[in-house]
C-alpha positions as CSV (number, residue, x, y, z in Angstrom):
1,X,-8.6,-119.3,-43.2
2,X,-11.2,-119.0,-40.8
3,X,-12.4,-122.4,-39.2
4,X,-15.1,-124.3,-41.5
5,X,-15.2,-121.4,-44.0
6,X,-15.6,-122.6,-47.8
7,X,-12.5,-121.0,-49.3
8,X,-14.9,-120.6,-52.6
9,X,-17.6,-118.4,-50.9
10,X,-15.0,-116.0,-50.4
11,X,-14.1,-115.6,-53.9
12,X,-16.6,-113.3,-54.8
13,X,-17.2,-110.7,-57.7
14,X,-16.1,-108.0,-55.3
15,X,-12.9,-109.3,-54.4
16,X,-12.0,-109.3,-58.4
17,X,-13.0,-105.5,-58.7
18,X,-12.3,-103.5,-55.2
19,X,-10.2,-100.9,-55.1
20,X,-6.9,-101.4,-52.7
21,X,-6.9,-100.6,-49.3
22,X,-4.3,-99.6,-47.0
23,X,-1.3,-100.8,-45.5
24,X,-2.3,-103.4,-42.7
25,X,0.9,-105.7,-42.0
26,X,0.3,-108.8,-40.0
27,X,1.4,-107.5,-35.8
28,X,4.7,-108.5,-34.6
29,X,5.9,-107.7,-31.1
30,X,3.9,-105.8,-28.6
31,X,1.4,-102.6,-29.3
32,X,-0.3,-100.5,-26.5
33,X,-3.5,-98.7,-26.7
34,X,-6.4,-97.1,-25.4
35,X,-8.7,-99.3,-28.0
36,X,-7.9,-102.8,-29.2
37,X,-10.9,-103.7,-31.8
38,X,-11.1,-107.4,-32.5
39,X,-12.3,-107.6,-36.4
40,X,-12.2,-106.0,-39.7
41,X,-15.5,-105.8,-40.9
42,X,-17.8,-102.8,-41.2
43,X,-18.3,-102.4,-37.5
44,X,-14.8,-102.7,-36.1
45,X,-13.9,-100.0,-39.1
46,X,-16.5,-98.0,-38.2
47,X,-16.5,-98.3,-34.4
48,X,-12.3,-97.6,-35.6
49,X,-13.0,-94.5,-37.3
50,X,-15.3,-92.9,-34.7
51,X,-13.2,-93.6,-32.0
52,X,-9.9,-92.1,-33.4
53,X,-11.9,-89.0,-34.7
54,X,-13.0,-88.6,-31.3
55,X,-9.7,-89.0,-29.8
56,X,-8.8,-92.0,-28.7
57,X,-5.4,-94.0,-29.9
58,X,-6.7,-97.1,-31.6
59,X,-5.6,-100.4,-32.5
60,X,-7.6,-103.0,-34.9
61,X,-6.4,-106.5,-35.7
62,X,-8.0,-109.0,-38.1
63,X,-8.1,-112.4,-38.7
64,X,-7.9,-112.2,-42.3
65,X,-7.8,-109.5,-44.5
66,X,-9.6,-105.9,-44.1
67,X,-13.4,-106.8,-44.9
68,X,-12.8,-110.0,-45.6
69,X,-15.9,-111.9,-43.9
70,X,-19.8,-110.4,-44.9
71,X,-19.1,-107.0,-44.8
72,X,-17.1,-107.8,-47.9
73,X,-19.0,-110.1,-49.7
74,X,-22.6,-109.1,-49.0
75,X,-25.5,-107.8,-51.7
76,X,-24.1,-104.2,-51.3
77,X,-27.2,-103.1,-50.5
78,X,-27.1,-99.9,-47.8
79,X,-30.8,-100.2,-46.3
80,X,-33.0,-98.4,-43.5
81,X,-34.2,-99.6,-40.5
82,X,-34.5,-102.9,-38.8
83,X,-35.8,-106.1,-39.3
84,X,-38.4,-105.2,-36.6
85,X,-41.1,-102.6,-37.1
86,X,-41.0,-99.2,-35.4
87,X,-44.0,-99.5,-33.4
88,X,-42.7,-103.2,-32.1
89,X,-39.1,-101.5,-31.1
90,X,-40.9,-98.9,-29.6
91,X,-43.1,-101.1,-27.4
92,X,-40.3,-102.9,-25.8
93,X,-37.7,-100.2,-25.3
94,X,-40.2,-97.5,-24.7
95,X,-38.2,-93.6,-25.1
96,X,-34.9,-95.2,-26.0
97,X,-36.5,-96.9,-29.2
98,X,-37.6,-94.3,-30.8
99,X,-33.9,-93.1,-30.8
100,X,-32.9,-96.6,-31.8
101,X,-35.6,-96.3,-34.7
102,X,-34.4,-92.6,-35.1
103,X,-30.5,-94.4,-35.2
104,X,-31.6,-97.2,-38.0
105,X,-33.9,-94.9,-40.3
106,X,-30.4,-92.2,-40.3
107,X,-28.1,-94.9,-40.9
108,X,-27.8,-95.0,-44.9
109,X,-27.3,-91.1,-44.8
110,X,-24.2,-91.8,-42.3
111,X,-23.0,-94.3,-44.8
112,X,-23.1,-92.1,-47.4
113,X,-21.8,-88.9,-45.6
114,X,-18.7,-91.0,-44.8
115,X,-18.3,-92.0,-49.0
116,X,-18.5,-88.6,-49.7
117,X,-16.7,-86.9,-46.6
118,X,-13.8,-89.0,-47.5
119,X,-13.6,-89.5,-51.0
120,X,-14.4,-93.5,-51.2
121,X,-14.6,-94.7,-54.3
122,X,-17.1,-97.9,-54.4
123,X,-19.8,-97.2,-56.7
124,X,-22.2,-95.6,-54.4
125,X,-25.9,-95.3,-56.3
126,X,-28.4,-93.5,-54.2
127,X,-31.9,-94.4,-56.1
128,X,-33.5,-95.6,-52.6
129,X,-34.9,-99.6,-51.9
130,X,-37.3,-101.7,-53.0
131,X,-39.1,-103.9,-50.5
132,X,-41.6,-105.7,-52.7
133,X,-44.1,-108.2,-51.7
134,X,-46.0,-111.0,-52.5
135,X,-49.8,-111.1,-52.0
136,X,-49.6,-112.4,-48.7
137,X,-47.7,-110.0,-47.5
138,X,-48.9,-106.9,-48.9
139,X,-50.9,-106.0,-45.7
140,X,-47.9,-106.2,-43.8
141,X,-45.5,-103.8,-46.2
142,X,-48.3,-101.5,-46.0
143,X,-48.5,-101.5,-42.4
144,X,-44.4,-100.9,-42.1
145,X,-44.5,-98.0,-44.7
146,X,-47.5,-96.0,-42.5
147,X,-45.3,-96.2,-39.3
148,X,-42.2,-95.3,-41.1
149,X,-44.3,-92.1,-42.7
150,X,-45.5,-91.5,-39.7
151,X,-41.9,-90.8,-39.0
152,X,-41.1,-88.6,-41.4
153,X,-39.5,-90.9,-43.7
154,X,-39.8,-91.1,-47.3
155,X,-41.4,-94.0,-48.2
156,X,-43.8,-94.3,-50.8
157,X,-46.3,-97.4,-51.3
158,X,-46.4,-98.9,-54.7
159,X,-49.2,-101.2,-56.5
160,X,-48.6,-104.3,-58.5
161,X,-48.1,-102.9,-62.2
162,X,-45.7,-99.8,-60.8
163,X,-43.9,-102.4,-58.6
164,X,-43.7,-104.4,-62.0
165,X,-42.9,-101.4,-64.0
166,X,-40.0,-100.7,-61.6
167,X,-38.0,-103.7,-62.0
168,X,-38.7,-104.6,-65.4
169,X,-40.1,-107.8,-64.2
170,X,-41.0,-109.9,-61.4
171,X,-44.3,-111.0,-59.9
172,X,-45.0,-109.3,-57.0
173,X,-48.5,-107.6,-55.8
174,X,-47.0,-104.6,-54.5
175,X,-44.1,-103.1,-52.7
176,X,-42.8,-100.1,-50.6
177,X,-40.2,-97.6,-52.2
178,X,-38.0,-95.9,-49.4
179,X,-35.5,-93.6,-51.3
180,X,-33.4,-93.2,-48.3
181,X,-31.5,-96.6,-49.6
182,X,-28.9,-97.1,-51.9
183,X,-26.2,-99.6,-53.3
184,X,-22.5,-99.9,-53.2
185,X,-19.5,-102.6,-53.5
186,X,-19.3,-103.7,-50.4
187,X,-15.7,-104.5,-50.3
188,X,-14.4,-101.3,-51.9
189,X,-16.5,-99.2,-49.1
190,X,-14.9,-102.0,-46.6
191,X,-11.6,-100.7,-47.8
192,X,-12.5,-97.0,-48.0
193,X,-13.3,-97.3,-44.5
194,X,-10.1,-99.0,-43.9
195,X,-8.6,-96.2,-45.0
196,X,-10.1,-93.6,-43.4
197,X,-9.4,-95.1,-40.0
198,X,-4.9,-95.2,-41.1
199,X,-5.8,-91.2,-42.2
200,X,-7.2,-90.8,-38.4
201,X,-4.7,-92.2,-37.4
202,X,-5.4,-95.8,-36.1
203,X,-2.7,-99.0,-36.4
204,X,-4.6,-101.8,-38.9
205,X,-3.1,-105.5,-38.7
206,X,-4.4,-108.1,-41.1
207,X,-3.5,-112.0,-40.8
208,X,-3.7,-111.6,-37.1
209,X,-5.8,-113.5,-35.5
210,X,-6.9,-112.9,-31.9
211,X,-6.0,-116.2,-29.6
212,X,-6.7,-115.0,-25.8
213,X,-8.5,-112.2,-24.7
214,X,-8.0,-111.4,-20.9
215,X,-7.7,-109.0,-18.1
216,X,-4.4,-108.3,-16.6
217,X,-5.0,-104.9,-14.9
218,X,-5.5,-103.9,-18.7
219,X,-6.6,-105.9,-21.6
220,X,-4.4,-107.9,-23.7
221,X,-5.2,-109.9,-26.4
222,X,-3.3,-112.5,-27.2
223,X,-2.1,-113.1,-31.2
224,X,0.3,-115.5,-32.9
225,X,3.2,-113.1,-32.9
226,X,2.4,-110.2,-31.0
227,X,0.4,-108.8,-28.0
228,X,-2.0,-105.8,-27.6
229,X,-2.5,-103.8,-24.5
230,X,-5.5,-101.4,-24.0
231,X,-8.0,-100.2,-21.5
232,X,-10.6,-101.3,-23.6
233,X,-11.9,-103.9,-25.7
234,X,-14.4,-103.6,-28.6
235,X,-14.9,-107.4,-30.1
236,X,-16.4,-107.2,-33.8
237,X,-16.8,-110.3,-35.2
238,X,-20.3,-110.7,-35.6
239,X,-21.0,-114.3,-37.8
240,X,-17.4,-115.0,-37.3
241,X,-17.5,-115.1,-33.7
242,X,-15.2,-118.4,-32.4
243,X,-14.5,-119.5,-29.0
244,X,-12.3,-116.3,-28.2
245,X,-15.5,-115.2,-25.7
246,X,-17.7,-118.7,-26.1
247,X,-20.9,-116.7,-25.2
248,X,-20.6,-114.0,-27.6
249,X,-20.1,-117.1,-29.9
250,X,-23.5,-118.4,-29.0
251,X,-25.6,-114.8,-28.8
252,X,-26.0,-115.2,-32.6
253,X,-26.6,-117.8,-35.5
254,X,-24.6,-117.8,-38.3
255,X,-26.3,-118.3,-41.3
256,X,-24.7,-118.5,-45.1
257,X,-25.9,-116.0,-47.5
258,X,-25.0,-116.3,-50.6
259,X,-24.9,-114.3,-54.0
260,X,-24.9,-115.3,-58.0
261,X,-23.8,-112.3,-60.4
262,X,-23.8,-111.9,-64.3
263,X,-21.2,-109.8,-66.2
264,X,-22.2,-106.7,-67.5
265,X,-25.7,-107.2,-68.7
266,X,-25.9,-106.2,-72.8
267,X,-27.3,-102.9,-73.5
268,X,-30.8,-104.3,-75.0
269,X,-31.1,-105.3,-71.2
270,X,-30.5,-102.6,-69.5
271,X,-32.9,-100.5,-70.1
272,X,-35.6,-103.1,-69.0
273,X,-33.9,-104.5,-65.7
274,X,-34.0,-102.4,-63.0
275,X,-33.4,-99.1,-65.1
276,X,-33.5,-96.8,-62.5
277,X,-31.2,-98.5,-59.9
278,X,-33.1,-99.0,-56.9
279,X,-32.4,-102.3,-54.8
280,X,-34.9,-104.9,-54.0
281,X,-35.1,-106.9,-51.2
282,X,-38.8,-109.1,-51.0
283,X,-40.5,-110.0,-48.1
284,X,-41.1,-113.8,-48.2
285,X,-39.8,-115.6,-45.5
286,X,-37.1,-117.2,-47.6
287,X,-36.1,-113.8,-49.1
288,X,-34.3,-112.4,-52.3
289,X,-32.4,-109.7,-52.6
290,X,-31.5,-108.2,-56.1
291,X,-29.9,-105.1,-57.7
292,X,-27.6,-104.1,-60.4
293,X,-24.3,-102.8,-59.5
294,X,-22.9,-99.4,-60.8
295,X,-20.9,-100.8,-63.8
296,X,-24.1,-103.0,-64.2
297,X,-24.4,-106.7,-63.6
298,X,-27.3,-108.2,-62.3
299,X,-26.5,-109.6,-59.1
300,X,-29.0,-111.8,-57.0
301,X,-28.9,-113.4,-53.2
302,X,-30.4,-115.3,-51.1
303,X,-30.3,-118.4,-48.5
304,X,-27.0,-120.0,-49.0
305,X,-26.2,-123.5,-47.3
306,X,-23.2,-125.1,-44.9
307,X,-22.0,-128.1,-47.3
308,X,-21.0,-128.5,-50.9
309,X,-23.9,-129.9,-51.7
310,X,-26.0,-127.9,-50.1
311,X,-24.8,-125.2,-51.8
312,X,-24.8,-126.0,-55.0
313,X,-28.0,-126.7,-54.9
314,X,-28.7,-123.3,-53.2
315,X,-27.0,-121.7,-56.1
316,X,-29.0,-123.1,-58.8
317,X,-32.2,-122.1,-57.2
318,X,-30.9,-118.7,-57.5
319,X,-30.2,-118.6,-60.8
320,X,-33.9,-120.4,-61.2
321,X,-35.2,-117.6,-59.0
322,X,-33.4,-115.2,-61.1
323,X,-34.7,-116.5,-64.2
324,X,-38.9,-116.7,-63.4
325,X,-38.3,-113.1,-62.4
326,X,-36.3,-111.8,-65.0
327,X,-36.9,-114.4,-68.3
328,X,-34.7,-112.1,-70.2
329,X,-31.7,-113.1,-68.4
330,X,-32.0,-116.3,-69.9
331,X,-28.7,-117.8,-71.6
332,X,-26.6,-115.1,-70.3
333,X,-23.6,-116.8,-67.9
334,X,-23.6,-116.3,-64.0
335,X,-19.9,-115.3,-64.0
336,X,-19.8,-115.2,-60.0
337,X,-21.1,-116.8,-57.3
338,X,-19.9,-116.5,-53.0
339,X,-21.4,-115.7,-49.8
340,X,-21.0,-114.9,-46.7
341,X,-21.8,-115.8,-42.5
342,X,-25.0,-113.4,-41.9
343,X,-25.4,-113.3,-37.7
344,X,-28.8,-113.6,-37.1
345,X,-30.3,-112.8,-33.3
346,X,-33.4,-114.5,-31.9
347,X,-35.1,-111.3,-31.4
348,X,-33.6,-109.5,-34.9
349,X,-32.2,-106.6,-33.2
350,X,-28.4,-105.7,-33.3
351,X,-27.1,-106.7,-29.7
352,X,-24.5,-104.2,-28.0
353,X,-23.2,-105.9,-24.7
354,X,-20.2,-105.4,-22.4
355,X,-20.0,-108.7,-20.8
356,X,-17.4,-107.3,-18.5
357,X,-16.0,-103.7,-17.6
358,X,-13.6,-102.2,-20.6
359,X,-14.7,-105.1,-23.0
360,X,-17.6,-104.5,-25.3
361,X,-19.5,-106.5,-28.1
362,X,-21.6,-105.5,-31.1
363,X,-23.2,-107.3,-33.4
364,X,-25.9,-109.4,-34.9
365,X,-27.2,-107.1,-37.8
366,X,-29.7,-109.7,-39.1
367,X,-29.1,-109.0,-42.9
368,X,-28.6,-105.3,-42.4
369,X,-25.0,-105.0,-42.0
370,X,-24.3,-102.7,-44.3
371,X,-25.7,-99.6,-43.0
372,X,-26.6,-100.8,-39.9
373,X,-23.4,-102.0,-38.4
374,X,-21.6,-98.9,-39.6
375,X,-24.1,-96.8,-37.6
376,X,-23.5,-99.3,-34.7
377,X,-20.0,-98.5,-35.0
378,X,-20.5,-94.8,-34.7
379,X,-22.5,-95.0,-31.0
380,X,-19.5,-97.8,-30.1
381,X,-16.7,-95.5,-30.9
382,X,-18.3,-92.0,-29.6
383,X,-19.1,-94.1,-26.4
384,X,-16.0,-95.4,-25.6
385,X,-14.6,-91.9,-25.8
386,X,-17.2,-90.8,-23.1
387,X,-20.0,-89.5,-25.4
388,X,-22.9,-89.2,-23.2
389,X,-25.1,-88.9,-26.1
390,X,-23.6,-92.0,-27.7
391,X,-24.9,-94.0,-24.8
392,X,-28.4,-93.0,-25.0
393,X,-28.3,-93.9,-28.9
394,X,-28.6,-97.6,-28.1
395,X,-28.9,-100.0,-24.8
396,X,-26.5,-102.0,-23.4
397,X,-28.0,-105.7,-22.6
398,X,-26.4,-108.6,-21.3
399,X,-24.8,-111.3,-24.1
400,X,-27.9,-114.2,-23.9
401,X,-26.3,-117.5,-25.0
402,X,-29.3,-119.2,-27.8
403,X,-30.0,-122.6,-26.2
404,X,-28.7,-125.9,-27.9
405,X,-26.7,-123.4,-30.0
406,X,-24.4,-126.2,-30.9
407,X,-27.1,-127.8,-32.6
408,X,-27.8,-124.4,-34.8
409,X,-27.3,-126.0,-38.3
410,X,-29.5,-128.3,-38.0
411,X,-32.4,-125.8,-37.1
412,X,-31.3,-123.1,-39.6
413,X,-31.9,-126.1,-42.0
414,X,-35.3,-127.0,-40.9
415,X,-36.1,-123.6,-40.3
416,X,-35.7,-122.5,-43.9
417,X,-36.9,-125.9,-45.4
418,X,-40.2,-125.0,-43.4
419,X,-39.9,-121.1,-45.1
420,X,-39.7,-122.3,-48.5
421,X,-42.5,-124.3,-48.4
422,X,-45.1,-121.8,-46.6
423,X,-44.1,-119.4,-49.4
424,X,-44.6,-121.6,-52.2
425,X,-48.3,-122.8,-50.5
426,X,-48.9,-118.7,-49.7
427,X,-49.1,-120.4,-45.8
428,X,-49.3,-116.3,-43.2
């Protein structure tokens, strides 16, 4: 069990329905490879994948079991883009953001091109996201759905009543309907993944915990009953970074996400909650996320909390939340309830680092993981086989350890204490 972790966050509803994955014994003895990648999650698989399809012999260990952190037990929801605006990515990184905004828009249909290219099975619905606003933000939304037209995407704008008409519910003034997003479990796609990467051929341990990581004329990472050797290192721990490299550890903020689900919902709901099947994500600075998954429970997320209390506090404002958006949900049981480390970055863009030669570092998907980090894994892998292309897809910048990091909870607290209060006031 990883350090601090709630052992009942990880007991979600998707760990009770994912299909199995493959074989990935614990490592015993010594291994050799071109790629060691350090974490199970949607990157590492990804960043797994890519590399072994493109050539190279590939190692992954993890801590725990094969998407057993966020990947596993986020909202499922498989979304476009970043948390920062194109024009805003595009000011700072000048010709290479518009292929990183190019990279983020494309990542759902890489998602879903790897369910169907090989045959995982994880409930994939492909009715597009909701990002629905309240009146305060409505400007904003609008703004964000011009740029990504201008772009070519699909994204259509949507007034209060359609918005309403959409979900079934709710109260927002408006929101923005970009079809290129989509839903799936998260931990069953974790596992498809997972498997993909054994069929290409590279060597999964679970329960294998990296220790040391160090450079001995190769790499070798160090693990409680076994050793890797490689030329190269691809860490991929994202909010589960520890002390293994202390300043990946304090690039990013962990924060808890967590997630409240019904059973099925009874057919005289369905056809008034979300009947189409979009997911909805709103834009308040102490978010929601919704959606119903494909065998069709409601399932709801939003800011979790580090302590018991905390948290169960945190899950009964979801279900409160839940309930003043959806009133028909009312005295139906919330069968589930987890979460998950999300890693957040100080300037809410995924960070891709190699802090020293042969040892690389992605991560810090800001909420996005999903889609994102699976497309982060694709320029990873390709570029440590030497695709040229690969390394124009996103920069390489050096790790930037957050200030006072140690003193994070206590600012993720205050900071959304502060958020929940300037959305209840309407506060820009």
């Amino acid at each position: 069990m990883i350090e601090n972790e709630q052992p009942a966050l990880a007991a979600s509803l998707w760990t009770t329905k994912a299909a199995p994955g493959p074989e990935a014994p614990a490592l015993s003895g010594e291994v050799e490879a071109d790629l060691c990648i350090v974490g199970g999650g949607f990157a590492g698989l990804s960043t797994a994948l890519h590399a072994a399809e493109a050539g190279l012999d590939v190692v992954l260990i993890e801590a725990e079991s094969l998407g057993w952190g966020a990947s596993g037990r986020n909202g499922g929801q498989v979304l476009p883009g970043l948390k920062e605006n194109p024009r805003e990515v595009e000011a700072r990184f000048g010709p290479q953001g518009t292929r990183m905004i190019e990279c983020a828009g494309a990542a759902p249909d890489l998602v879903f091109d790897l369910i169907e290219r090989h045959g995982i099975s994880c409930g994939a619905m492909r009715a597009g996201w909701i990002s629905a606003a309240m009146s305060d933000g409505l400007t904003a939304a609008r703004d964000r759905g011009a740029q990504w037209r201008a772009l070519g995407a699909d994204v259509r704008d949507l007034s209060g009543p359609e918005t309403r008409e959409m979900l079934g519910g709710g109260y927002y003034a408006g929101a923005l309907w970009d079809r290129r997003g989509g839903g799936v479990q998260p931990l069953s796609y974790a596992r498809g993944l997972a498997g993909a990467a054994a069929s290409a051929g590279v060597r999964l341990y679970s329960h294998t915990p990296a220790r040391r990581v160090g450079h001995e004329g190769q790499w070798r990472i160090e693990t409680p009953s076994g050793r890797v050797s490689a030329q190269r290192v691809a860490l991929c721990t994202n909010g589960y970074s520890g002390p293994l490299l202390p300043e990946l550890q304090r690039n990013v903020v962990p924060v808890v996400s967590i997630q409240i689900a019904t059973d099925r919902l009874p057919r005289d709901l369905t056809p008034d909650i979300l009947p189409q099947r979009q997911v909805v994500s709103d834009t308040r600075r102490q978010l929601l996320y919704f959606r119903r998954d494909a065998e069709g429970r409601f399932v709801i997320g939003g800011a979790g909390a580090y302590g018991g209390v905390g948290l169960s506090r945190a899950f009964r404002r979801l279900e409160a939340e839940a309930l003043q958006l959806f009133p028909q949900l009312g005295g139906l049981a919330w069968q589930y309830g987890w979460g998950g480390r999300v890693a957040v970055t100080t300037d809410h863009l995924p960070h891709l680092a190699e802090p020293a030669p042969g040892l690389f570092t992605a991560g810090g998907f800001n909420g996005r993981g999903l889609a994102m980090a699976t497309m982060m894994g694709r320029i990873l892998g390709r570029r440590l086989a030497g695709d040229a292309e690969a390394e124009a897809d996103w920069p390489l910048e050096p790790l930037r350890p957050i200030p006072l990091h140690r003193f994070h909870r206590l600012g993720v607290r205050t900071v959304i204490a502060t958020a929940g209060l300037r959305d209840r006031l309407r506060i820009p």
